[in-house]
MDTraj code that builds the backbone (N, CA, C; nanometers):
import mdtraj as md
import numpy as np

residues = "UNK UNK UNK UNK UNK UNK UNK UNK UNK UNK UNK UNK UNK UNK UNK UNK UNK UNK UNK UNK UNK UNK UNK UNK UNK UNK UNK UNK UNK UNK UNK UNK UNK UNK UNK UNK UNK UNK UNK UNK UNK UNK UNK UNK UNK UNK UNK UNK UNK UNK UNK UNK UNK UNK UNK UNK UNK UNK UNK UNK UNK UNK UNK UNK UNK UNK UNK UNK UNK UNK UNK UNK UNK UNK UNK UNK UNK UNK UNK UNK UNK UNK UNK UNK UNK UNK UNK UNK UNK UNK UNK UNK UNK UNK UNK UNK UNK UNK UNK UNK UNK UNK UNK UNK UNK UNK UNK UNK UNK".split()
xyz = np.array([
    [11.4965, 21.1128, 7.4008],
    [11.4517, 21.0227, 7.5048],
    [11.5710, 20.9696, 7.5836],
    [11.5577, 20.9047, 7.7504],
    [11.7013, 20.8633, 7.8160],
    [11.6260, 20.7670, 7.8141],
    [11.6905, 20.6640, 7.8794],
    [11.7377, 20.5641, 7.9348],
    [11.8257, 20.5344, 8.0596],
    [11.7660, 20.4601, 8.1396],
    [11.8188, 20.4685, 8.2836],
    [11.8829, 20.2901, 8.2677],
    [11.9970, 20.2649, 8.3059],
    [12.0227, 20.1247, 8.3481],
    [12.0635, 20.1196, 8.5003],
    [11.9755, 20.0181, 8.5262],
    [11.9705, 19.9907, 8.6601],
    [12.1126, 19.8764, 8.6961],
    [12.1583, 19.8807, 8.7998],
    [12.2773, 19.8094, 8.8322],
    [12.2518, 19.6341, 8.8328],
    [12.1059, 19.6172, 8.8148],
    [12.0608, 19.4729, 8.8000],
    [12.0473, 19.4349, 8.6545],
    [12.0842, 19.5294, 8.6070],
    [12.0397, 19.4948, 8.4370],
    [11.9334, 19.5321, 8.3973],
    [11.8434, 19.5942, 8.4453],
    [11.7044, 19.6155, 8.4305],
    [11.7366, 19.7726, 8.3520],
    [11.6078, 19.7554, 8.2730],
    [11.6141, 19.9348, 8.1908],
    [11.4915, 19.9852, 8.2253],
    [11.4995, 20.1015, 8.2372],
    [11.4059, 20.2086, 8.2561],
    [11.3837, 20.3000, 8.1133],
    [11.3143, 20.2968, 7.9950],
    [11.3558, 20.3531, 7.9310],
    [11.1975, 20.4318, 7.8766],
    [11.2645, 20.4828, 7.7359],
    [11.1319, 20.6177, 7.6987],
    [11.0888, 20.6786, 7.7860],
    [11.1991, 20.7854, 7.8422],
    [11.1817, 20.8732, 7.9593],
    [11.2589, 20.9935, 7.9003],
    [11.1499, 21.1249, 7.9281],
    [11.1668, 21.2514, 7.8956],
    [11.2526, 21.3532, 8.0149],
    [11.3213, 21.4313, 7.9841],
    [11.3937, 21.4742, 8.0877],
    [11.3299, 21.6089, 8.0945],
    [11.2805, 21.6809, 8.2126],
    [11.1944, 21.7902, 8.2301],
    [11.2518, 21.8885, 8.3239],
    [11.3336, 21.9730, 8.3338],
    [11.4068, 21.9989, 8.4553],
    [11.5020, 21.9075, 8.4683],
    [11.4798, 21.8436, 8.5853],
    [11.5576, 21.7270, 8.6849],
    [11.4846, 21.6959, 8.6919],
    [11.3475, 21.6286, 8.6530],
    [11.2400, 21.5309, 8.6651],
    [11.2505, 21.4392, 8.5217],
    [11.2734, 21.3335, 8.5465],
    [11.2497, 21.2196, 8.4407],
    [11.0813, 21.1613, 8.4356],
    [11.0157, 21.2055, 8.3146],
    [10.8962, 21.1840, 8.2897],
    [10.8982, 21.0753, 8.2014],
    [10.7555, 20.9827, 8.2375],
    [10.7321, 20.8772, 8.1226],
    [10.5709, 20.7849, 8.1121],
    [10.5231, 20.7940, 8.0079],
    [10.4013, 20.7737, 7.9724],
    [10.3656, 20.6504, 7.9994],
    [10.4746, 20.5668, 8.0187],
    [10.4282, 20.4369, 8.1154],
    [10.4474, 20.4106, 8.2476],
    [10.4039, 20.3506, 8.3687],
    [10.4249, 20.3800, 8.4965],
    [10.5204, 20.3275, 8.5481],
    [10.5421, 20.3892, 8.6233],
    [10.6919, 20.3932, 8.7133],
    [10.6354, 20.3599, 8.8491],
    [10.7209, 20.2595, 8.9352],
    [10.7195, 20.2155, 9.0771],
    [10.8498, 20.2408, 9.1351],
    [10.8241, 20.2673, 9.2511],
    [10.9359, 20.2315, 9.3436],
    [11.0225, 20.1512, 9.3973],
    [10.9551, 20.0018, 9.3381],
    [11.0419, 19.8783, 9.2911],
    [11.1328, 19.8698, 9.1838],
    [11.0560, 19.9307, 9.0863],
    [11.1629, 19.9490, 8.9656],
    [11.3236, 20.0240, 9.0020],
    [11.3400, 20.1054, 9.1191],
    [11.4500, 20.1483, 9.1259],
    [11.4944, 20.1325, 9.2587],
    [11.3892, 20.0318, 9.3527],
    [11.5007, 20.0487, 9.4871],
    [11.6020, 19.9429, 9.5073],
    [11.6971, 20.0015, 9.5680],
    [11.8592, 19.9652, 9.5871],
    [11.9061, 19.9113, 9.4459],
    [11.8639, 19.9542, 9.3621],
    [11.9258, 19.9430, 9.1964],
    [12.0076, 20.0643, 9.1489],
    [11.9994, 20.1820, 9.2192],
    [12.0051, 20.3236, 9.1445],
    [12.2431, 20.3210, 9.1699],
    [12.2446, 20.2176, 9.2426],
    [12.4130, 20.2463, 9.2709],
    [12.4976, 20.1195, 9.2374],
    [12.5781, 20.1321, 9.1568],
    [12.5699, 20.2641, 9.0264],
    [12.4021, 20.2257, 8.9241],
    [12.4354, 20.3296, 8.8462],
    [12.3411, 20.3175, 8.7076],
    [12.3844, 20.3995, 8.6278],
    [12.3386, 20.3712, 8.4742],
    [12.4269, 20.4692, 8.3988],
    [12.2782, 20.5021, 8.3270],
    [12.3272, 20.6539, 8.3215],
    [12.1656, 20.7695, 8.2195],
    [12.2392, 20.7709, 8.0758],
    [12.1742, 20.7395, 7.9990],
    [12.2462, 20.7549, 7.8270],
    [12.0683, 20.8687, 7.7854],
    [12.1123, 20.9517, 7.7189],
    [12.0001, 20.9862, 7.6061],
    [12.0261, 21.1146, 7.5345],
    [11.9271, 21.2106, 7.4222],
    [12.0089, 21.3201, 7.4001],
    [11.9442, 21.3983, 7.4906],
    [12.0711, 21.4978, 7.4544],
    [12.1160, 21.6169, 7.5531],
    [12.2032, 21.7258, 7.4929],
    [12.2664, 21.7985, 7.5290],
    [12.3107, 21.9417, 7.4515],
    [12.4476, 21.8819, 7.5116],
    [12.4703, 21.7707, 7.6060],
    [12.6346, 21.7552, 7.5659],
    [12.6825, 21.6431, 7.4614],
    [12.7984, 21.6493, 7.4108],
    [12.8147, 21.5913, 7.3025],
    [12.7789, 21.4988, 7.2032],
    [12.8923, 21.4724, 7.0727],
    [12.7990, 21.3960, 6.9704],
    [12.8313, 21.2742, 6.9711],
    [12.7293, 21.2122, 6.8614],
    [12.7842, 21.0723, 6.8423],
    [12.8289, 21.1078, 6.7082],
    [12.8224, 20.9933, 6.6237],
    [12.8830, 20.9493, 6.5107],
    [12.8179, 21.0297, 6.4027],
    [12.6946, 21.0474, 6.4186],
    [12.5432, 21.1026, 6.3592],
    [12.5221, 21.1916, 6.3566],
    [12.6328, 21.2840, 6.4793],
    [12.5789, 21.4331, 6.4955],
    [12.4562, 21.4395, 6.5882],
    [12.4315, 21.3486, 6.6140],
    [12.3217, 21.3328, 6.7237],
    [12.4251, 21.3817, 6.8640],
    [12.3360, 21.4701, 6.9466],
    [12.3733, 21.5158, 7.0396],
    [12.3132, 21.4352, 7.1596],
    [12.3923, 21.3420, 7.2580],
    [12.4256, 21.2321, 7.3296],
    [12.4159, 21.3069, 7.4998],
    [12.3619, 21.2361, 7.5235],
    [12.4294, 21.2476, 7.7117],
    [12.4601, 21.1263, 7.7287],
    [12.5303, 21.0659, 7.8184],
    [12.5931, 20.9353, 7.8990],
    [12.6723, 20.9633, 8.0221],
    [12.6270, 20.8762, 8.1240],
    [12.6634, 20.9272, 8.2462],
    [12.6612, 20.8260, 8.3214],
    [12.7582, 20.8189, 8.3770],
    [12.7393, 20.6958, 8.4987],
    [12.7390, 20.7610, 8.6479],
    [12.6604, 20.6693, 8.7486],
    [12.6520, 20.7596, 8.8301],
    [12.6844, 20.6322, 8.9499],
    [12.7773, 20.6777, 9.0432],
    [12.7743, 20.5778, 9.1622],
    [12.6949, 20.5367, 9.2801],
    [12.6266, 20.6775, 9.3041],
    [12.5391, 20.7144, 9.4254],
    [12.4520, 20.7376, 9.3673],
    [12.3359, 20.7285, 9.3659],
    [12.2323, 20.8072, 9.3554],
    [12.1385, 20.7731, 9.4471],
    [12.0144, 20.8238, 9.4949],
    [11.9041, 20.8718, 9.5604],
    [11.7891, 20.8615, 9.5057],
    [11.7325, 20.8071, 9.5384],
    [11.5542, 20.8292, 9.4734],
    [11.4802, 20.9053, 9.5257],
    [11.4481, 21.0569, 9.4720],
    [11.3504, 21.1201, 9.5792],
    [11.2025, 21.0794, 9.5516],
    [11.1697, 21.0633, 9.4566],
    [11.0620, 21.0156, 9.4612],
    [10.9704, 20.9837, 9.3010],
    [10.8788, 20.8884, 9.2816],
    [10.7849, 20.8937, 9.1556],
    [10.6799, 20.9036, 9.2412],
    [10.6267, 20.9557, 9.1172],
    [10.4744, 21.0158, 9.1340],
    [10.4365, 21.0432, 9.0090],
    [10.2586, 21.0429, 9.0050],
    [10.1651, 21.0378, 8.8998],
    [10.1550, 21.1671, 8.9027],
    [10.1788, 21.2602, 8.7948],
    [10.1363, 21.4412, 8.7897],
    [10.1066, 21.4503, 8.6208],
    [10.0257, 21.5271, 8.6526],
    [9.9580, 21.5625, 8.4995],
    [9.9044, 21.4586, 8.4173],
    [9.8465, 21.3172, 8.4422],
    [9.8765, 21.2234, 8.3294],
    [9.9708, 21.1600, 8.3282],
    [10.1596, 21.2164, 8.4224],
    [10.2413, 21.1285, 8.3757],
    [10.3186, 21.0891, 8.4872],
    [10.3924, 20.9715, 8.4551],
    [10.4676, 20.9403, 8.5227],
    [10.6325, 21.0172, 8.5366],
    [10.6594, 21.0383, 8.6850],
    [10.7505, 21.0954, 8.7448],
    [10.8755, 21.0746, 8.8076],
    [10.9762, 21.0560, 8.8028],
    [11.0556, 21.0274, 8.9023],
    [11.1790, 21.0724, 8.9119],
    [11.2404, 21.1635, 9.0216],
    [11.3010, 21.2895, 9.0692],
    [11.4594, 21.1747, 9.1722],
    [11.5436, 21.1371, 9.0949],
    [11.6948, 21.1344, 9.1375],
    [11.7963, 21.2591, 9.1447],
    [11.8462, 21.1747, 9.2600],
    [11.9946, 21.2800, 9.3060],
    [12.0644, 21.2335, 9.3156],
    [12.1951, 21.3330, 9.3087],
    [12.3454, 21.2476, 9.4008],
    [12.3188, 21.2773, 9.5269],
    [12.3644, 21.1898, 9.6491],
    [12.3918, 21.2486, 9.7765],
    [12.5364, 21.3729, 9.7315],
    [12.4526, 21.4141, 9.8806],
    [12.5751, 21.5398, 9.9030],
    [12.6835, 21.4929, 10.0208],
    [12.8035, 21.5489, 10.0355],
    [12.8919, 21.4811, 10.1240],
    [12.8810, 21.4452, 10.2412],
    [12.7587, 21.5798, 10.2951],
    [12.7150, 21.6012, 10.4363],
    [12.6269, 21.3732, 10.4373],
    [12.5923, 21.3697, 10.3500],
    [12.4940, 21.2690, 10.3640],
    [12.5535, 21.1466, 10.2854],
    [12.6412, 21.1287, 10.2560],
    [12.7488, 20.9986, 10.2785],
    [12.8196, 20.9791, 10.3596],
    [12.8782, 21.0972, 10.4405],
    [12.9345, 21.0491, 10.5897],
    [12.8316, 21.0590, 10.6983],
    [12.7072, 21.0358, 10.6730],
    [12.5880, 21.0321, 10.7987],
    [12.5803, 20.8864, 10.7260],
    [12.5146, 20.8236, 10.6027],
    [12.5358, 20.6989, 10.6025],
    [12.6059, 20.6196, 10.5786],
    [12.7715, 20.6723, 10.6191],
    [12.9195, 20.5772, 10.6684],
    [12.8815, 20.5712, 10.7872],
    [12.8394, 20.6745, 10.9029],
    [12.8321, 20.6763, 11.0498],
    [12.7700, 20.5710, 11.0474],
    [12.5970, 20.5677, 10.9949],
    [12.5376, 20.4831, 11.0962],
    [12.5170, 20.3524, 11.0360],
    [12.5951, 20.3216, 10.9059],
    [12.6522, 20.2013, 10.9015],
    [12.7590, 20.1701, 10.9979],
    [12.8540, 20.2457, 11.0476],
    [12.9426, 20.2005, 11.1004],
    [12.8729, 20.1851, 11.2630],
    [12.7760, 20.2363, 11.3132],
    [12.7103, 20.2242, 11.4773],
    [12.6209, 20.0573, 11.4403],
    [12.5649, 20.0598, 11.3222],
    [12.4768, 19.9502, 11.2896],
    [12.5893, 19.7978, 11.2672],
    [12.7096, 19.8478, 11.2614],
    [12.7802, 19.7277, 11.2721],
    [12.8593, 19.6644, 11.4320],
    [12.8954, 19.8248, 11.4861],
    [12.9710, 19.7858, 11.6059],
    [12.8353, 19.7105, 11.6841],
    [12.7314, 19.7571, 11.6619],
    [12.5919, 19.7414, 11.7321],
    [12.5425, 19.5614, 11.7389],
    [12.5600, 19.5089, 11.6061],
    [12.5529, 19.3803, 11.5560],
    [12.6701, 19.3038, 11.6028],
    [12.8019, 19.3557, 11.6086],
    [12.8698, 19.2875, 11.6589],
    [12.9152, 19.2979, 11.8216],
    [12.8622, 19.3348, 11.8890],
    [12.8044, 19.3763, 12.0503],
    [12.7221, 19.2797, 12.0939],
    [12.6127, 19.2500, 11.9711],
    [12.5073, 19.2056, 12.0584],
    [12.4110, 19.3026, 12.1217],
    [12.4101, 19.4849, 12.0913],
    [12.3473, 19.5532, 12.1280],
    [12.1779, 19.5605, 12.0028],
    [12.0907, 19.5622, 12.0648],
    [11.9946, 19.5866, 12.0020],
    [11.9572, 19.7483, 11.9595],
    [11.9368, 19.8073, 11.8748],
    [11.8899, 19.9317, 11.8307],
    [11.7654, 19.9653, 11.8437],
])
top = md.Topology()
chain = top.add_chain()
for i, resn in enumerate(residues, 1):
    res = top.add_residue(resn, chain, resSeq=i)
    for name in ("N", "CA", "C"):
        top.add_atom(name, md.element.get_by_symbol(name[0]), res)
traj = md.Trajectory(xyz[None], top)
């Protein structure tokens, strides 16, 4: 099972990893993770390394991430994170940076 920590302190947890889809038998919102996901750290097992136990561990911290989306499929709850890609951190440096000269102008958008 993972565990998601949200950058507010909040946990997301008893979540199955399916692919790149994090599944979980209790429901998931889109509140639960917006503007929380940067950073957050994923802990759960995984085929990379051990702990103390021989239990095989994932842990990961992540700076960026993306919410593509939850959703209800099969019975369960869904929800599909990414990293941005480079192309799409310097599109939202740009239009942070137009959304500031813009505010400090006095120009309306």
């Amino acid at each position: 099972m993972y565990r998601i920590k949200l950058n507010d302190g909040s946990e997301v947890s008893e979540l199955k990893l399916v692919g790149n889809v994090f599944q979980s038998e209790h429901e998931l919102t889109l509140g639960m993770f917006a503007g929380k996901l940067s950073p957050c750290e994923i802990t759960g097992k995984s085929e990379e390394g051990e702990d103390e136990d021989g239990e095989r561990m994932y842990c990961g911290a992540h700076d960026i991430l993306k919410l593509c989306y939850v959703r209800k499929r099969n019975g369960k709850w869904e929800v599909g994170l990414s990293e941005y890609e480079a192309h799409e951190l310097a599109m939202l440096k740009l239009r942070g940076d137009v959304d500031f000269v813009a505010i400090m102008s006095g120009i309306e958008l």
